[in-house]
TIRO-2110 file (N, C-alpha, C; in Angstrom, 1 decimal):
// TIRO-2110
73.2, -136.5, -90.7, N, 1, A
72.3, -135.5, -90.5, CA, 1, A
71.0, -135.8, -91.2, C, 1, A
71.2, -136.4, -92.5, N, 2, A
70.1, -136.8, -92.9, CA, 2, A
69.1, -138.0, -92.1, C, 2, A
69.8, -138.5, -91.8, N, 3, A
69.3, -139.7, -90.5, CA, 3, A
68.5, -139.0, -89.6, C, 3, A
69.6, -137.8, -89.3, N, 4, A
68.4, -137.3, -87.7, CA, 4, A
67.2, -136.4, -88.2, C, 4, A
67.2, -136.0, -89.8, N, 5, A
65.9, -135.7, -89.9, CA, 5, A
64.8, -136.6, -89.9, C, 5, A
65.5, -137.5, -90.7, N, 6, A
64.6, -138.7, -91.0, CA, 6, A
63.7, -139.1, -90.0, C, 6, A
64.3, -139.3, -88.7, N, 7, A
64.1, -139.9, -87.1, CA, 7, A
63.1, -139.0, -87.2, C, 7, A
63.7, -137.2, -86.2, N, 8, A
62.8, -136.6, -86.0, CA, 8, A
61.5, -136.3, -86.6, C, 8, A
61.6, -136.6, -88.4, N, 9, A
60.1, -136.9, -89.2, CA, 9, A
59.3, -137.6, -88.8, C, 9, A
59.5, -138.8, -88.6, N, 10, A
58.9, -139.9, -87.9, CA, 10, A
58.7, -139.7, -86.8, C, 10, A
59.3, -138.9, -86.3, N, 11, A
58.7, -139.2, -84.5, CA, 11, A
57.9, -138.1, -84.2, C, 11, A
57.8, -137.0, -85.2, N, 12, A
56.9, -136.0, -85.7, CA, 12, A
55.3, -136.7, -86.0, C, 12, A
55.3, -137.4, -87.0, N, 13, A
54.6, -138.7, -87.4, CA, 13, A
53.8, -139.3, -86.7, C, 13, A
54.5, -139.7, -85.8, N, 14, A
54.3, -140.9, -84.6, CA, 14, A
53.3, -140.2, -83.7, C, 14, A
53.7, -139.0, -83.4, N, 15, A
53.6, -138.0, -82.1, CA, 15, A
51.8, -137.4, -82.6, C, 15, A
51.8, -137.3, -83.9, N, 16, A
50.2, -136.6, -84.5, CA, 16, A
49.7, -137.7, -84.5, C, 16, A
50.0, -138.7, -84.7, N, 17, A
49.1, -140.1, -84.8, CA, 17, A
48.4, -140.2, -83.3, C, 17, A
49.9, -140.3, -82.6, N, 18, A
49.0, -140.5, -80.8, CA, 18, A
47.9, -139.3, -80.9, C, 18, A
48.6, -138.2, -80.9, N, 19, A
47.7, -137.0, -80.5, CA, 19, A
46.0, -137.4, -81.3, C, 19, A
46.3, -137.7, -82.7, N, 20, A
44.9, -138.1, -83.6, CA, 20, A
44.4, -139.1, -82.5, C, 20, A
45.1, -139.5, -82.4, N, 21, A
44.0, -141.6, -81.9, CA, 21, A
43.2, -140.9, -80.1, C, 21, A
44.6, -140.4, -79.5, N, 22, A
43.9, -139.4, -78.5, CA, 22, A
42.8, -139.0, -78.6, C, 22, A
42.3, -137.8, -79.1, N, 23, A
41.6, -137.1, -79.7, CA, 23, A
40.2, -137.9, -80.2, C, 23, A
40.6, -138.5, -80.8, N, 24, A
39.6, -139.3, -81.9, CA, 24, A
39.1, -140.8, -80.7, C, 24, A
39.6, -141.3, -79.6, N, 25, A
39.0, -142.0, -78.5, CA, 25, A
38.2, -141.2, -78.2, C, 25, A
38.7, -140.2, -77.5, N, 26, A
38.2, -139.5, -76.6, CA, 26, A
37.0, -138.7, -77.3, C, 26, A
36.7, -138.5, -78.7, N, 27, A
35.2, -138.3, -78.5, CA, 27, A
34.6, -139.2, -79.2, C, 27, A
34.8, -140.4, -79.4, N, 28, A
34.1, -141.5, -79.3, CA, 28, A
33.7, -141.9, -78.0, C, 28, A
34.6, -141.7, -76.8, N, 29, A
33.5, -142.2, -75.7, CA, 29, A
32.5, -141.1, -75.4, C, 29, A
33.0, -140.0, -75.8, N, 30, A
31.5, -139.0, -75.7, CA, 30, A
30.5, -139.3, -76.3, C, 30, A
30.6, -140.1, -77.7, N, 31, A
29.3, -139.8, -78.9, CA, 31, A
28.7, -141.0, -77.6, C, 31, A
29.8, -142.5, -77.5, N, 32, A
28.9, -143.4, -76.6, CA, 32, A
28.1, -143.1, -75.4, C, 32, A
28.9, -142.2, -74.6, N, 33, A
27.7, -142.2, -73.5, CA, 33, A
26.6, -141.0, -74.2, C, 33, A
26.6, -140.2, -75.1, N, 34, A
25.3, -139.6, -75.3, CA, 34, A
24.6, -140.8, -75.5, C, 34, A
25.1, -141.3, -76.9, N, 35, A
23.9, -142.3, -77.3, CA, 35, A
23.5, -143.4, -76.2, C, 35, A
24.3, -143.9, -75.1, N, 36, A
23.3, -144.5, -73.9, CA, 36, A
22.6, -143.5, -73.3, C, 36, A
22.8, -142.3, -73.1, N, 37, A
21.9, -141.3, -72.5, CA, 37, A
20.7, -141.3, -73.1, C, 37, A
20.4, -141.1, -74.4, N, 38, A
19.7, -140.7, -75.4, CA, 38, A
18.7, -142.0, -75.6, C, 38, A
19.4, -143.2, -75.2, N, 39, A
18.4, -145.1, -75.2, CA, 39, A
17.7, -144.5, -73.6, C, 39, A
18.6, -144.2, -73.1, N, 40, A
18.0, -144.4, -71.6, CA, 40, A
16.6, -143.5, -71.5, C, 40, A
16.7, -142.4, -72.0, N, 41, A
15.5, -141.3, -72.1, CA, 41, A
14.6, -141.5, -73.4, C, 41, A
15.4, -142.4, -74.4, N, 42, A
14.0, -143.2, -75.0, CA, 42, A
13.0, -143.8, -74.8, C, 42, A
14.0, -145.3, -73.5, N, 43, A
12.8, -146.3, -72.5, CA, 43, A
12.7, -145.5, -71.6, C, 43, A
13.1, -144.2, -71.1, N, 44, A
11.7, -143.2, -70.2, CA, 44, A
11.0, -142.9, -70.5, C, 44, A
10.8, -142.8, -72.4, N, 45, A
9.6, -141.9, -72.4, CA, 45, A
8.7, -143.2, -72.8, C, 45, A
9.2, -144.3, -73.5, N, 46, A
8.2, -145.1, -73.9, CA, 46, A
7.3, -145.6, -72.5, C, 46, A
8.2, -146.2, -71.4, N, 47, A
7.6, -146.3, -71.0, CA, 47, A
7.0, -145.7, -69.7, C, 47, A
6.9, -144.2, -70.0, N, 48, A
6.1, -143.4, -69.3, CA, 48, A
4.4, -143.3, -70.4, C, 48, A
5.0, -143.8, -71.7, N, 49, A
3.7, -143.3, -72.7, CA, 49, A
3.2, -144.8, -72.4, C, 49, A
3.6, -145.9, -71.9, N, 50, A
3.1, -147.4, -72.2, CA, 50, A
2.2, -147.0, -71.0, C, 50, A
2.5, -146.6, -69.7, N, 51, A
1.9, -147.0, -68.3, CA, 51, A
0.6, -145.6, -69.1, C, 51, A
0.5, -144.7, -69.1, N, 52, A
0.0, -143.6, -69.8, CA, 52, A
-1.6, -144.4, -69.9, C, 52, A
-0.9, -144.8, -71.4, N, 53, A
-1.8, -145.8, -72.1, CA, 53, A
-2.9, -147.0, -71.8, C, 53, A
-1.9, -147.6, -70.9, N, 54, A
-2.7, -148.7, -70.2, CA, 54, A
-3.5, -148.1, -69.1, C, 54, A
-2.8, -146.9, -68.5, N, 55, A
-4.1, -146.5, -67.3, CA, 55, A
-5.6, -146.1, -68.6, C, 55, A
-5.3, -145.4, -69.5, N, 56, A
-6.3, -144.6, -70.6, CA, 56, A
-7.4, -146.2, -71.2, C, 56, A
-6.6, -147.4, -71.4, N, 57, A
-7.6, -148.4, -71.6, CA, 57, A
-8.1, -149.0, -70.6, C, 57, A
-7.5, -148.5, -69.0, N, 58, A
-8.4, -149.4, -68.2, CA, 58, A
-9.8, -148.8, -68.0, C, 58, A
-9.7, -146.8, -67.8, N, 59, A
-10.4, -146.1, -68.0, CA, 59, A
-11.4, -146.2, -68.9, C, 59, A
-11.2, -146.6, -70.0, N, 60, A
-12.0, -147.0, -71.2, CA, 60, A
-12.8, -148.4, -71.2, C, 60, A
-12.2, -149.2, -70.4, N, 61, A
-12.9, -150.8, -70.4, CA, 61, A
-13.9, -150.7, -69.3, C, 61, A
-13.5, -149.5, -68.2, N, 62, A
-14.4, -149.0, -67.4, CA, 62, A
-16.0, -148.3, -67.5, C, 62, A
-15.6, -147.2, -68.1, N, 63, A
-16.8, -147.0, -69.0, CA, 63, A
-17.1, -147.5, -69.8, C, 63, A
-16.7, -148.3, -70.5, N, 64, A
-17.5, -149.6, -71.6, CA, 64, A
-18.6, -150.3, -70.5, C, 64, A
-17.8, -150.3, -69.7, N, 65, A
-19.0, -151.5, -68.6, CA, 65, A
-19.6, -150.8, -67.8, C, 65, A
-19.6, -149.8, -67.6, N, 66, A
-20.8, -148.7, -67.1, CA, 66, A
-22.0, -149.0, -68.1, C, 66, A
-21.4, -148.4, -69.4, N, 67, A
-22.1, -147.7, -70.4, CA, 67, A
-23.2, -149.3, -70.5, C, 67, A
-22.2, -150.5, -70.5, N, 68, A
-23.5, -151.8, -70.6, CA, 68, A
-24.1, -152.0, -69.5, C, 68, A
-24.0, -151.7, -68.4, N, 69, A
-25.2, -152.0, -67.4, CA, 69, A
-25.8, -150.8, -67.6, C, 69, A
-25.9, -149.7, -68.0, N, 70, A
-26.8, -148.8, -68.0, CA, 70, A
-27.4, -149.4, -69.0, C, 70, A
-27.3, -149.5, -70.0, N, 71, A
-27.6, -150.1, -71.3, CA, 71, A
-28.7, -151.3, -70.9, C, 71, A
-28.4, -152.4, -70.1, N, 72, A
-29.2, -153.6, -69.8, CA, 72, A
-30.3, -153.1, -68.7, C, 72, A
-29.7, -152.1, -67.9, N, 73, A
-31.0, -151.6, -67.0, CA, 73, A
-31.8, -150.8, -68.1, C, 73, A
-31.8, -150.2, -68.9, N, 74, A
-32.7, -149.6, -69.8, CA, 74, A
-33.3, -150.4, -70.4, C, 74, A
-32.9, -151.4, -71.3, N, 75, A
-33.3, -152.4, -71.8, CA, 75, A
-34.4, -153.7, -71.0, C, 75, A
-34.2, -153.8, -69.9, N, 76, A
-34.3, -154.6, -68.6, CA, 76, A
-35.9, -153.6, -68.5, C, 76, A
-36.0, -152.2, -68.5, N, 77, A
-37.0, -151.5, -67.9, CA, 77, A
-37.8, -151.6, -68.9, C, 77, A
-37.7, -151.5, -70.3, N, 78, A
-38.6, -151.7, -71.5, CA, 78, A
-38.8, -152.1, -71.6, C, 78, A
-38.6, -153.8, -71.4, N, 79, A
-38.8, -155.5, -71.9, CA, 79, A
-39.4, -155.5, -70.6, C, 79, A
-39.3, -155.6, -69.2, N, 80, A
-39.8, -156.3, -68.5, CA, 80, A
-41.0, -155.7, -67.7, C, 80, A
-41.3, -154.2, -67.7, N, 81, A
-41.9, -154.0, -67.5, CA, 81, A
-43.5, -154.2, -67.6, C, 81, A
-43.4, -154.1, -69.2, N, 82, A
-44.7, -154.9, -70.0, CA, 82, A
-45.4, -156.2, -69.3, C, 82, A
-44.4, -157.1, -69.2, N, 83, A
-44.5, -158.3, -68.3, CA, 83, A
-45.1, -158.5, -66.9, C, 83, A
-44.4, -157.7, -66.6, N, 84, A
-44.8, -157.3, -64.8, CA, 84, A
-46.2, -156.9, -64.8, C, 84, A
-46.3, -156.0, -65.8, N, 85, A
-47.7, -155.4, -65.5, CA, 85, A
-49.0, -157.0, -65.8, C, 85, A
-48.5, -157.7, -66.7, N, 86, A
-49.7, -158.4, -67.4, CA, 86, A
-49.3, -159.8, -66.1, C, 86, A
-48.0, -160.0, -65.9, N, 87, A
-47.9, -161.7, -65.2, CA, 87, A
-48.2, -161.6, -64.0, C, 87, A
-47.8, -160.7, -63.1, N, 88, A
-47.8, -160.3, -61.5, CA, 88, A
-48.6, -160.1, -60.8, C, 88, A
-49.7, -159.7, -61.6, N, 89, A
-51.0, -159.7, -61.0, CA, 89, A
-52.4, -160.3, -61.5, C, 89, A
-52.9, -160.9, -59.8, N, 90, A
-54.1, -161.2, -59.9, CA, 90, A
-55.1, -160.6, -59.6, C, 90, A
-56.0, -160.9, -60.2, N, 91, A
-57.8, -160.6, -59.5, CA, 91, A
-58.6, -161.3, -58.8, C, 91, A
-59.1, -160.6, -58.5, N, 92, A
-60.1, -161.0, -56.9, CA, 92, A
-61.4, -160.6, -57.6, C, 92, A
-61.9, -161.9, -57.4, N, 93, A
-63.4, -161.8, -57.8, CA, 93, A
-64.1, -161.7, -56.5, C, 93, A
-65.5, -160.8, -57.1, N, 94, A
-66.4, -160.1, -55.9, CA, 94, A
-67.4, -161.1, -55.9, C, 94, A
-68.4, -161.1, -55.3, N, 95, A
-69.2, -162.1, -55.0, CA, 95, A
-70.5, -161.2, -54.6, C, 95, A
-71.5, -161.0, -55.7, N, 96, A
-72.5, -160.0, -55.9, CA, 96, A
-73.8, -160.1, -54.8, C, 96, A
-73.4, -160.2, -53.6, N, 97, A
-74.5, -160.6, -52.3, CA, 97, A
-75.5, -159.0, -52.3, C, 97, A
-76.9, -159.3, -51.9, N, 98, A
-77.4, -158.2, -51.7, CA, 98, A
-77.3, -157.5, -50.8, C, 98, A
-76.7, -156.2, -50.8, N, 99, A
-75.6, -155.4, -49.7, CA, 99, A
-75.6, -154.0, -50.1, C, 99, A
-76.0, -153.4, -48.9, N, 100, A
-76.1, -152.0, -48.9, CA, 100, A
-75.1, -151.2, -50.1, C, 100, A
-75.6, -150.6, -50.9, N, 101, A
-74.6, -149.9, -51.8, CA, 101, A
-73.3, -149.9, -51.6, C, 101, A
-73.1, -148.8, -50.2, N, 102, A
-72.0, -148.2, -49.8, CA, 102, A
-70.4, -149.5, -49.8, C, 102, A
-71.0, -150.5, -48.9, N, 103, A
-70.5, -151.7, -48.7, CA, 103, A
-70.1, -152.5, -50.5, C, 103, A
-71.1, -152.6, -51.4, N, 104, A
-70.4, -153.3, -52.5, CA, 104, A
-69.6, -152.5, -53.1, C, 104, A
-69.5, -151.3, -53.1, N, 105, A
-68.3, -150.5, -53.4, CA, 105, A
-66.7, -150.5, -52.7, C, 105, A
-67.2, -150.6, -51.6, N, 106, A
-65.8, -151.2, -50.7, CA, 106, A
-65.2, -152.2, -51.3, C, 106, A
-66.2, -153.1, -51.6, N, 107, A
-65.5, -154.3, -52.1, CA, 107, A
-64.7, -154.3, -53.4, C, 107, A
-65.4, -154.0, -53.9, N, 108, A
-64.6, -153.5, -55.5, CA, 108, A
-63.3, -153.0, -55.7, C, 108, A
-63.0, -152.1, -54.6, N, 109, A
-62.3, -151.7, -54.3, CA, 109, A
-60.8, -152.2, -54.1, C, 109, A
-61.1, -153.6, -53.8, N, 110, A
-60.5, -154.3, -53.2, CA, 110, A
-58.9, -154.4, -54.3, C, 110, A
-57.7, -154.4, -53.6, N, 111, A
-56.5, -153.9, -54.7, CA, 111, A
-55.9, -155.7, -54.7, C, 111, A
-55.2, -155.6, -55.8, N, 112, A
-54.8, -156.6, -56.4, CA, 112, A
-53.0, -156.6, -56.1, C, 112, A
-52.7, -157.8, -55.3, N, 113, A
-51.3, -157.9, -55.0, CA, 113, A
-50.3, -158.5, -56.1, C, 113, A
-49.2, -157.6, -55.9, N, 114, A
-48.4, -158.8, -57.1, CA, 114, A
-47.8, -159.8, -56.4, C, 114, A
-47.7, -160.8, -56.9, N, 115, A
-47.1, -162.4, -56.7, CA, 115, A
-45.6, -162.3, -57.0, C, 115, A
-45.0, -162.9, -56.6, N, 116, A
-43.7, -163.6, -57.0, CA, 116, A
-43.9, -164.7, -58.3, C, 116, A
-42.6, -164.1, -59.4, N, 117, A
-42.9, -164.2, -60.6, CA, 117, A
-42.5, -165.9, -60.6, C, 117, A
-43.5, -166.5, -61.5, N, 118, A
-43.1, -168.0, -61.5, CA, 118, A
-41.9, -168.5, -62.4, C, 118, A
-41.9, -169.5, -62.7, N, 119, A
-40.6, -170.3, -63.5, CA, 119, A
-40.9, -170.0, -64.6, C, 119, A
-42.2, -169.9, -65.0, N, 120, A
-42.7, -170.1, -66.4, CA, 120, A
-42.2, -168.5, -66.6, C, 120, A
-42.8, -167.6, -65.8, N, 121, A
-43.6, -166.1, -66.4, CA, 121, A
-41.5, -165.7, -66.1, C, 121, A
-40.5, -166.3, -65.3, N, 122, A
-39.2, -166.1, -65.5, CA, 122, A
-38.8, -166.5, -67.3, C, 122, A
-39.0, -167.5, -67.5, N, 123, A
-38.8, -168.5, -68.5, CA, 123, A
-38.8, -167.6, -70.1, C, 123, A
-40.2, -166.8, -69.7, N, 124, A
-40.5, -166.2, -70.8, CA, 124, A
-40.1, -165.1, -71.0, C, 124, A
-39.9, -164.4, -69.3, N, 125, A
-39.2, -163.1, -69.9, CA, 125, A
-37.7, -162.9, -70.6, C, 125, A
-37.0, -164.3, -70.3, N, 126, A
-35.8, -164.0, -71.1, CA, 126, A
-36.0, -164.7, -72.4, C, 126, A
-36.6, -165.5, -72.2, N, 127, A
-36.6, -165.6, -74.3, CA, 127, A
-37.4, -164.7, -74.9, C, 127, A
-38.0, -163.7, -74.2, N, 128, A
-38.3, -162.4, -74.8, CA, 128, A
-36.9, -161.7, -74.9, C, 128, A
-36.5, -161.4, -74.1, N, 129, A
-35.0, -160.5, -74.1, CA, 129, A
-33.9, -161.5, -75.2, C, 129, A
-34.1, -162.7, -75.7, N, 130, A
-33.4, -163.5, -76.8, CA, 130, A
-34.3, -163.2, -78.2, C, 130, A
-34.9, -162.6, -78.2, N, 131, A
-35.9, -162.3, -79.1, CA, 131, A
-35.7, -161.3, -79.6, C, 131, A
-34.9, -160.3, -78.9, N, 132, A
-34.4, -159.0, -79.6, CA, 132, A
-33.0, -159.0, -79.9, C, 132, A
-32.3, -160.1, -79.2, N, 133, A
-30.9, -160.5, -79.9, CA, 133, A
-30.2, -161.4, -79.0, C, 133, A
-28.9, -162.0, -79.6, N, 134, A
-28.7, -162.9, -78.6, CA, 134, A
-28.2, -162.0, -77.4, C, 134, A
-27.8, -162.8, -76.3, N, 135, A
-27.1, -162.5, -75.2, CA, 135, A
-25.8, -163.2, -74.5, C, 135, A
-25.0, -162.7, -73.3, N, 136, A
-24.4, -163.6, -72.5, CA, 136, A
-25.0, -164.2, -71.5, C, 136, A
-24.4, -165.3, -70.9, N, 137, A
-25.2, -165.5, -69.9, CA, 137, A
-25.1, -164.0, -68.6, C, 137, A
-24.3, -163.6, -68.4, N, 138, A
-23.8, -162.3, -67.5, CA, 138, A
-25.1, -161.4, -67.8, C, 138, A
-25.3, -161.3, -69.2, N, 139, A
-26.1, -160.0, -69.7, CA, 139, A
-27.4, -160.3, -68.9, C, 139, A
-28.1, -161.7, -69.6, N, 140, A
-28.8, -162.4, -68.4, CA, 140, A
-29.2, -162.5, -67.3, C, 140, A
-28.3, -163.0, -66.3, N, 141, A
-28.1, -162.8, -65.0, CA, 141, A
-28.8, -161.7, -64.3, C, 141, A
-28.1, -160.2, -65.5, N, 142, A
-28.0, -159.0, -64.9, CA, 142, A
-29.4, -158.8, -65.1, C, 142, A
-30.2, -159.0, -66.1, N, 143, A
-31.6, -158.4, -66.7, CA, 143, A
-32.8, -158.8, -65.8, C, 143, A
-32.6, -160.1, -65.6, N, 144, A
-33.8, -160.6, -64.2, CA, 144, A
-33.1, -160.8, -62.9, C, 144, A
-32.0, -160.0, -62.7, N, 145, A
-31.9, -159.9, -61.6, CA, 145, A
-32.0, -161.0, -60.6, C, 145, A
-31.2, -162.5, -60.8, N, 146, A
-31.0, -163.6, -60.4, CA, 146, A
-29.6, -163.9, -59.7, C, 146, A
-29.7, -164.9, -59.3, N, 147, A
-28.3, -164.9, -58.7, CA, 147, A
-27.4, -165.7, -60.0, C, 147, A
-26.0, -165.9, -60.0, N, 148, A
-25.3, -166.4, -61.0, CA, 148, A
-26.2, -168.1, -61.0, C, 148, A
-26.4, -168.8, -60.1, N, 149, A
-26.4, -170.1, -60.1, CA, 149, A
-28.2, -170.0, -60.2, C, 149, A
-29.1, -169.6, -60.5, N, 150, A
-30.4, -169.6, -60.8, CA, 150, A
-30.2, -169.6, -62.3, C, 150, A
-29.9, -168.4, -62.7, N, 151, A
-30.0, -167.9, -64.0, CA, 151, A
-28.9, -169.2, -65.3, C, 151, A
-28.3, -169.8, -64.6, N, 152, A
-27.4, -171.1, -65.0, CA, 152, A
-28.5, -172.3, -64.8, C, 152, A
-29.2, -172.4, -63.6, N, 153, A
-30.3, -173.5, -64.3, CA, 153, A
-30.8, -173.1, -65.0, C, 153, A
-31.3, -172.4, -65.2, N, 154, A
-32.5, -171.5, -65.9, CA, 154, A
-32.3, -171.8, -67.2, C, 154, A
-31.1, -171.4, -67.7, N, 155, A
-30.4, -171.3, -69.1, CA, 155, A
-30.0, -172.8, -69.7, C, 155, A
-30.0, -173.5, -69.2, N, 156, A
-29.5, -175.2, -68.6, CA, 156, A
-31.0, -176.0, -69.1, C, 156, A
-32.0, -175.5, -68.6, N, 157, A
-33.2, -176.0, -68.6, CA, 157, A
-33.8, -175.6, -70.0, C, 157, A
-33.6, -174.2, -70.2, N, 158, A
-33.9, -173.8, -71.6, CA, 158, A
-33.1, -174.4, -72.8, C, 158, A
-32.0, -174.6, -72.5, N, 159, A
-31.2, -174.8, -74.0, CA, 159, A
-31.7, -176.7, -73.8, C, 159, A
-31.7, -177.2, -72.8, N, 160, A
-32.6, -178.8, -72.6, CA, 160, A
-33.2, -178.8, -73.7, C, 160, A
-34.3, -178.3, -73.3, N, 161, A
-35.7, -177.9, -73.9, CA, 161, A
-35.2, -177.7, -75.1, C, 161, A
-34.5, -177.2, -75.8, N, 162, A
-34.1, -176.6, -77.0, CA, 162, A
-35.2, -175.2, -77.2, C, 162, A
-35.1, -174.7, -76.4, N, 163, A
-36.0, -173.2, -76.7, CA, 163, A
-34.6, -172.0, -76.8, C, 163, A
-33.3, -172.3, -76.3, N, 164, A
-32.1, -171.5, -77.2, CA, 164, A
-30.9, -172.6, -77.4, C, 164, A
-30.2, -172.0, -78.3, N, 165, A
-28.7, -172.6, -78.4, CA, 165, A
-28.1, -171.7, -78.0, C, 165, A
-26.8, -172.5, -77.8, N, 166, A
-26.0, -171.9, -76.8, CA, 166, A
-24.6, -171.9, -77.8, C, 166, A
-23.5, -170.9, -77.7, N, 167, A
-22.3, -170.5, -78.2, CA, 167, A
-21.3, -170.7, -77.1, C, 167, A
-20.6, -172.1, -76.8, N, 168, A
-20.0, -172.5, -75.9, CA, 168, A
-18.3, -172.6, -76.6, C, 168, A
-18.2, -172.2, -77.2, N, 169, A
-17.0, -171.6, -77.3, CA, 169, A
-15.7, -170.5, -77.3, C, 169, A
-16.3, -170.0, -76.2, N, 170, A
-15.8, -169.1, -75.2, CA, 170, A
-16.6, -168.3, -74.3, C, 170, A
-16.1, -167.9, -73.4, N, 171, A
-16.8, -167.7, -72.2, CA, 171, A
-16.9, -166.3, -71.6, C, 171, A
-18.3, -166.0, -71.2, N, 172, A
-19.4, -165.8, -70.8, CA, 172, A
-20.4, -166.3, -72.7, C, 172, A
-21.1, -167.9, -72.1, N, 173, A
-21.5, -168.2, -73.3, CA, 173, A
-22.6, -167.2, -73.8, C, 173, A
-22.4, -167.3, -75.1, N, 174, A
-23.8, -166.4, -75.9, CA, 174, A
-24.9, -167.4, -76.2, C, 174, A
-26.6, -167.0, -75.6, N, 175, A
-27.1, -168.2, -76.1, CA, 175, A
-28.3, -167.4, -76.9, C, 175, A
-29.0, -167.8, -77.9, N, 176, A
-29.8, -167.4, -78.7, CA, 176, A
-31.1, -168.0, -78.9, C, 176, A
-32.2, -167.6, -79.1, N, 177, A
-33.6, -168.0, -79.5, CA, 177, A
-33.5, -168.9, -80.6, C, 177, A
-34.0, -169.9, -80.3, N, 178, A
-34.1, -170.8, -81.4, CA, 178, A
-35.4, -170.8, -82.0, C, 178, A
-35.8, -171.3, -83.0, N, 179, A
-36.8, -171.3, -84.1, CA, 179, A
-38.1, -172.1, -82.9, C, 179, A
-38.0, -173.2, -82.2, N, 180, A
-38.6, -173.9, -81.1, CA, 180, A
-39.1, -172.9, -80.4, C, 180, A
-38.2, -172.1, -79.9, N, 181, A
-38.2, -171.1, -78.9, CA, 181, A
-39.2, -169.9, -79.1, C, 181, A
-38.9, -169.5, -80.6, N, 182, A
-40.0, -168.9, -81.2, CA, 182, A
-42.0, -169.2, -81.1, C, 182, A
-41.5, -170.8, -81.4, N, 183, A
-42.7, -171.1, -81.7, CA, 183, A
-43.8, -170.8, -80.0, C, 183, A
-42.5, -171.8, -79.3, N, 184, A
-43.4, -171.7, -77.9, CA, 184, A
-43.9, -170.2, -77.3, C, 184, A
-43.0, -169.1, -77.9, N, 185, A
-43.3, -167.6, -77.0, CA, 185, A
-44.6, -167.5, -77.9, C, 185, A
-44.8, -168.0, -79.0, N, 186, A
-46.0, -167.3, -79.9, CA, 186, A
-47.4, -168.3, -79.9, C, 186, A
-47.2, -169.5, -79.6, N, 187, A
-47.9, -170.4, -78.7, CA, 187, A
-48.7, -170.0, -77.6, C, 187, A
-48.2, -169.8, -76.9, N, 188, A
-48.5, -169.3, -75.7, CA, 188, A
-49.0, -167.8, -75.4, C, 188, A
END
């Protein structure tokens, strides 16, 4: 009799253990799938906040590059304007014949056309615009209004000359007024 308690202890024993291990699986696979639930709704939100983000810097690199061509067209209107007025035009000399009043006043009158700006009067307007700080070539391009491959001789021809150096270690190069460059704008 003592035996069959002993047994039925044990298999009493036995019987809570399954039931425990039971029990104790079974909400371990709960805690596991929450916690894949809970990764999974993690990398949803990261990367709902990553794409977020990247649209908000494209938006931003966008208006950066508004805000600089407005920037170089203002800049472009201040610097070059001055220029235009003094390089672009010529005068027409009168020729003082003895001629009814009415008639030499006509003449006077006579309006003065602008020209197409030369190499030189190009030349100078950007080492004026290098004179207020360096540039890219792009910046360049955009200010006198050239095509990519003018404004590359142009720049090619100048830095020759040594009227700028150039920062060719990365690209859109920066080139700058050199001391030369100085001398010639104030030369002249």
């Amino acid at each position: 009799m003592d035996g069959d308690l002993i047994t039925y202890f044990a298999a009493g024993i036995i019987g809570f253990f399954v039931v425990l291990s039971w029990f104790l699986l079974s909400r371990y696979r709960n805690l596991t799938a929450k916690a894949a639930e809970s990764t999974e709704l993690g990398r949803d939100i990261w990367n709902a906040l990553d794409s977020r983000l990247k649209k908000q810097d494209e938006r931003i690199l966008d208006v950066a590059t508004k805000f600089e061509v407005y920037e170089s067209r203002l800049a472009e209107a201040q610097v070059l304007a001055p220029v235009k007025e003094r390089a672009f035009l010529r005068t027409t000399k009168v020729e003082v014949q003895p001629q009814p009043e009415a008639e030499l006043k006509e003449e006077r009158r006579e309006e003065t056309k602008p020209t197409a700006p030369t190499k030189e009067d190009l030349e100078r307007v950007v080492l004026q615009l290098l004179m207020e700080r360096p540039r890219t070539s792009i910046e360049i391009k955009t200010l006198v209004k050239k095509s990519r491959e003018h404004s590359a001789r142009l720049m090619k021809t100048l830095f020759e000359r040594r009227l700028v150096s150039r920062a060719d270690e990365k690209k859109p190069f920066v080139y700058e007024l050199t001391e030369e460059g100085r001398r010639y704008l104030s030369g002249s």
